[in-house]
C-alpha positions, 0 to 999 in steps of 0.5 A: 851939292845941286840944290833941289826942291821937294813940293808940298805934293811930293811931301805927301804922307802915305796914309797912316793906316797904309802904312801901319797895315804894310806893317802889321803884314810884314810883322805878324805872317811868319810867326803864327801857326808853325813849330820852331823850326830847324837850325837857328829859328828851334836853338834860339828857342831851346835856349828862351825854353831852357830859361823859362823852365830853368834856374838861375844858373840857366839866366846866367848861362845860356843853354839847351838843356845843359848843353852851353851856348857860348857863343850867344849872349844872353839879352834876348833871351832873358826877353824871350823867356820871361815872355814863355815864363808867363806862358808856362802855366798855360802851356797845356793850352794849344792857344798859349804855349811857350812857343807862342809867347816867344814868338810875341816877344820876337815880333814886339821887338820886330815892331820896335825896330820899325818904331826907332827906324822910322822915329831916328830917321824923322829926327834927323830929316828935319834938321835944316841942313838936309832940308830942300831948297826954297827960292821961291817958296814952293817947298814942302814944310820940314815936318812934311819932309821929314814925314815923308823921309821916315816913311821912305826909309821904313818902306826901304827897310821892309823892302830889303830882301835880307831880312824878311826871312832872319826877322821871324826866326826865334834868334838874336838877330831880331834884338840886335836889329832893334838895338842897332835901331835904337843907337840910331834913334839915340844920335838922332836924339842927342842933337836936341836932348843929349842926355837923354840921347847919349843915355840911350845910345850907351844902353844900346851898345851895352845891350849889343854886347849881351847880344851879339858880343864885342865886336859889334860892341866896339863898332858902334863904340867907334861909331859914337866917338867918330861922330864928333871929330867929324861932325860940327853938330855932334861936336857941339853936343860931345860933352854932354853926350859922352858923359851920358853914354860912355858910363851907361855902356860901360856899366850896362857892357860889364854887369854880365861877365862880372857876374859870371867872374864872381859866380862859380866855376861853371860860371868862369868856364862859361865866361872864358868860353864866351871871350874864346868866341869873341876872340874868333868873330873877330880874328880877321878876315879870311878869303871865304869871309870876303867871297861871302860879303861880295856875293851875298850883299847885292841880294842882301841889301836890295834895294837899300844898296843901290838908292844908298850908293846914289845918296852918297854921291848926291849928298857928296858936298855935304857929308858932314851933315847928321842925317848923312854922316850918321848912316854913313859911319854907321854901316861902315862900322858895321861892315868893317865888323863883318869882314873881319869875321873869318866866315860869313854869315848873314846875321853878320850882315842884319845891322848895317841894314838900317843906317843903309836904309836911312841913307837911302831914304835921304837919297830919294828925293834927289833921285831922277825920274827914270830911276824911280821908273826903273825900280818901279818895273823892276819890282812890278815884274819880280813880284808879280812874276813871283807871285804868279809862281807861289799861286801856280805852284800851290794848285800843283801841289794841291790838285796834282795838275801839271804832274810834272810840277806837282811832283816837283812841289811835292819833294819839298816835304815827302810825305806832306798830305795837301789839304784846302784851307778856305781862312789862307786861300781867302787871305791869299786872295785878299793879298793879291787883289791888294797887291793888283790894286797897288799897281794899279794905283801906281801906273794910272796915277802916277804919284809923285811922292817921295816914297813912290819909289819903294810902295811897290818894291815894299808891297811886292815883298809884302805881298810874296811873304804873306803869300809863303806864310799862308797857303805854303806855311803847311808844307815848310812847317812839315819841312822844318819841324821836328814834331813828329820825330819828338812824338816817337821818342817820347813815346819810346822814352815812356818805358821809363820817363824818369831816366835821364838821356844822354846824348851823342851828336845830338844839334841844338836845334833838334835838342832844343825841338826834343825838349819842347815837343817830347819832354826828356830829361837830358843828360851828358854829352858822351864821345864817339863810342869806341869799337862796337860803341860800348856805352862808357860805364860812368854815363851807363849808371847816370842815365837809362837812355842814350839818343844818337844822331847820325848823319850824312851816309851812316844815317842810311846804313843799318844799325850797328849793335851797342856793347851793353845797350839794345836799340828801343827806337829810330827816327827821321824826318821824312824830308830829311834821309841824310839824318836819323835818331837812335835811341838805346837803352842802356844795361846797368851792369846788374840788369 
């Protein structure tokens, strides 16, 4: 590798109260002011919401009103219902429902996985293999470099276009974000402190299986035992750090599913269940998988990607360095696990975000200054572009001039009545000024600090997101929630509350926003109904309800009579025509 040299100037520090402000914009918008929305955000709640309200077996196993989730692992939802468990003798308050005190739980972990990123990277940026060369004296100190590094790479991660979105939704990806961070911050620290950092290493590949399950489990496994067959540092430290961390893994990796094998047979079921879905994540790699990889990851991992590609072949001589090697085997693990998955998904693909970032982060310093400019007006031109968009398509909506786009922006949420918010025009306006000044400041100034490649790719993303959260979080929320559709059921089920309501095609996320917004007391799940759908007798004298939900063509056809039920209510969201709910209520036999 060609030596290079980093100034006292180009090691300069972004301010803390820049960089902590970047951090609480990039945190804090996006979890405040709206209902759990649907899919992945009002699921991963309902099962937070069955925990709080639930008893131990709902601990044990995860669910949605006793509809069984084996496909999760219950980590991150113990965190986030003990949050809403301290919410519910509060949740009459609007101020302090179990909605918010999910959400806060979500955005702690969310601030500790920008905390460990920027702590492992530090960690690892002062060791002296990775430090500038120094002929002549001229470069920066290893605190300042390192300082500068950390900064780089936290600005790379909240860069990254992938996560800003799967961050702020109720799920486990936010916690196995942080766990992945928290690995990473645990090699670093086993370089110094092996104990300690092999304690928390093994507690974070423990934790990974109770969140996203085995396969990710094994690849941060393999990812710790590689370290010392390929890296002299990690090799000196092996002892002391497998000795810490295997048993902490293994103990932490098996306390759960032990627990279920000794529990009873709704237990055992649930643990067979959720080995049966393990088995399927990691049941080999399929075309679509492979197609979906390729496709999605240059947006995903932009601009980490690119920066971590030049890293790579810039530090080529010296893999073997921590701070290189450890990033590298990281998201190659990670990589692997998520292609060998039999579809995609973009929470396969949120771990090896961070090691990529942290590579990226190395690779700055080493990058030429055409490069850094290029990126630059890159991200000058999209967000600003960008936000010109958000701003003009807003007034449309809100003022309905140019009709055109008015009408456009206008079927994002049929129906939505458009209302001026002084508080978000104003935080609006304050975040674009922000954002002028940002650029401002970089084209006149022209600094030369490590981290100036991505201050303006980080603030643009910032700014774009602040922006959706703000003067457009209305119109999403009426998109995504399921409010008042729950109001209109729970205003029919009021004929008589106490019986239960079964259920038929009913999906999670809108089990999970009926529990929350209307209350019901679910019961079994029933099959398809035959001929005429008689109601079966058993599920009929168990509950006085059964609530179907159509989708596709049959939610616009008119209803079809149920033998032994009457219709009582139906509903859809206005911005959704290809689904409606159906509640009957069922006749006993003797009524």
């Amino acid at each position: 590798m060609r030596p290079f040299i980093v100034t006292d100037i180009e090691a300069g520090k972004l301010p803390r109260w820049g960089l902590l402000l970047l951090c609480v914009l990039y945190v804090a918008p996006g979890f405040v002011g709206r209902d759990p929305w649907r899919t992945d955000d009002a699921a991963g709640f309902g099962i937070a919401l069955t925990m709080a309200r639930g008893g131990a077996a709902d601990w044990l196993m995860p669910n949605i009103a006793g509809d069984a989730m084996p496909g999760q692992g219950p980590l991150p939802f113990w965190i986030a219902g003990a949050f809403a468990k301290l919410g519910v003798p509060w949740s009459a308050d609007a101020l302090l429902t179990e909605h918010l005190m999910v959400r806060l739980a979500t955005a702690l972990l969310l601030a500790a996985t920008l905390s460990l990123v920027w702590y492992a990277s530090f960690s690892l940026a002062r060791r002296p293999g990775v430090q500038p060369s120094d002929p002549f004296g001229a470069s920066a100190g290893s605190i300042d470099f390192a300082r500068a590094i950390a900064d780089s790479v936290l600005l790379v991660l909240m860069a990254s276009f992938g996560l800003i979105f799967r961050m702020h939704e109720t799920t486990g990806d936010v916690a196995q974000l942080t766990w992945v961070a928290a690995f990473l911050f645990g090699c670093a620290l086993a370089l110094e402190r092996p104990g300690r950092g092999g304690a928390i290493a093994g507690a974070a590949i423990a934790a990974t299986l109770l969140t996203r399950g085995l396969p990710l489990a094994i690849a941060l496994l393999a990812a710790l035992v590689a370290l010392p067959l390929l890296v002299r540092e990690f090799r000196l430290v092996a002892a002391r750090l497998l000795r810490s961390a295997l048993p902490v893994a293994l103990l932490g990796m098996l306390a759960w599913p032990l627990a279920l094998l000794a529990g009873d047979d709704a237990a055992r079921a649930h643990l067979a269940a959720w080995l049966a879905a393990q088995a399927h994540a990691a049941s080999g790699p399929t075309l679509e998988g492979i197609a979906y990889f390729v496709q999605t990851t240059p947006w995903f991992y932009w601009p980490a990607w690119p920066v971590a590609t030049w890293a790579i072949w810039r530090w080529r001589g010296r893999w073997a360095e921590p701070a290189v090697a450890l990033p590298i085997l990281a998201a190659a693990a990670f990589s692997a696990q998520a292609l060998i998955a039999p579809s995609g998904a973009e929470g396969r693909l949120l771990p090896a975000a961070a090691p990529l970032a942290l590579l990226a982060g190395m690779g700055l310093p080493t990058l030429r200054r055409g490069i850094v400019s290029l990126i630059d007006w890159f991200a000058v031109t999209s967000f600003t572009l960008f936000g010109i968009a958000i701003w003009a398509w807003w007034i449309a909506l809100m003022t309905g001039f140019p009709p055109r786009m008015a009408y456009r922006a206008s079927r994002l949420a049929p129906g939505f009545e458009p209302s001026w918010i002084v508080i978000d025009i104003v935080l609006g306006g304050l975040a674009t000024v922000a954002w002028l000044a940002l650029v401002r400041w970089r084209i006149s100034r022209r600094p030369r600090m490590i981290w100036r490649a991505m201050a303006l790719s980080c603030g643009g993303l910032v700014l774009a997101w602040f922006l959706l959260m703000t003067l457009w979080l209305p119109v999403f929320n009426e998109r995504n929630t399921y409010r008042d559709v729950a109001i209109g059921l729970g205003a029919a089920l009021a004929a008589a509350p106490h019986d239960c309501v079964a259920t038929r095609n009913l999906g999670s996320a809108q089990r999970a926003s009926f529990l929350y917004f209307a209350g019901p007391r679910f019961g079994p799940t029933v099959g398809a109904m035959p001929d005429e759908g008689a109601a079966a007798a058993g599920d009929r004298a168990s509950c006085g309800w059964l609530l179907v939900q159509d989708t596709g063509p049959i939610a616009q056809t008119r209803t079809s009579p149920l033998a032994g039920a009457e219709l009582a209510w139906e509903g859809q969201r206005r911005a959704e025509r290809g689904e409606r709910f159906r509640l009957y209520r069922l006749r006993s036999p003797g009524r």
